[in-house]
N, C-alpha and C positions, 0 to 999 in steps of 0.2 A: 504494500500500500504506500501510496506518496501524499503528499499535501500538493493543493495548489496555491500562487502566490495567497491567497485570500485566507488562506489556512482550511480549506474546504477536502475533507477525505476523497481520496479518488485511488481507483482500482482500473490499471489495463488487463487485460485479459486476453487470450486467444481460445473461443471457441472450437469444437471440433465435431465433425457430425458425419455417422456412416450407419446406411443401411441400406435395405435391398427393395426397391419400388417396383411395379407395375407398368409399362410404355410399350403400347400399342400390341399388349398382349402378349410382350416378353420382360423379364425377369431383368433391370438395370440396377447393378450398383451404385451406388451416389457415394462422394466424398468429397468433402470441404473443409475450409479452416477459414474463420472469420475474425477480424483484432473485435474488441469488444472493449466497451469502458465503461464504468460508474461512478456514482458521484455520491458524497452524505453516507446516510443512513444504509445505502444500499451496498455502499463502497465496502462499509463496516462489514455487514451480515455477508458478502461473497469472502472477505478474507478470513473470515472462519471458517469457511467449508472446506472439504477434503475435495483435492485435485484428482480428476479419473472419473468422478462419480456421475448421476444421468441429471440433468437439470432442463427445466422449460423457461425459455425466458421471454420476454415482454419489452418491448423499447422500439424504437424508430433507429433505420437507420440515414445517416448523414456524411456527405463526401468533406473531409477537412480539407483546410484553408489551403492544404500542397495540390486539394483534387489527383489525388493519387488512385487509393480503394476505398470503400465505404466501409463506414464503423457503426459498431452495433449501439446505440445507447441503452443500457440496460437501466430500465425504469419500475421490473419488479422480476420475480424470479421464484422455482417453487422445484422441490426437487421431485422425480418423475418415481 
């Protein structure tokens, strides 16, 4: 966890997600890696949890100010 200048908790994060979907009536695997961030309260409760584990999360994502790739804002979060 890091602060920002404002002293506000914030958490980067890399997301990770894989399973096996349904496409056009064959069997595709999917796999991605997402950055991810939070902020406050939320910041707090993700740096207690255990890394590896299944989680749903909730938040908008937003291209930053480089417009490079888009980041997750994580705005709540619940384990699966």
């Amino acid at each position: 966890m890091r602060y920002t200048p404002a002293g506000l908790p914030a958490i980067d994060l890399k997301l990770e997600h894989e399973s096996t979907l349904q496409e056009a009536g064959k069997a595709r695997q999917v796999k991605t890696a997402l950055k991810a961030v939070a902020f406050g309260a939320i910041a707090e409760r993700l740096a207690t949890q255990s890394m590896g584990s299944l989680w749903c999360f909730q938040g908008f994502l937003a291209t930053p100010g480089n417009g490079k790739h888009p980041v997750l804002h994580i705005q709540d979060f619940q384990q699966n």
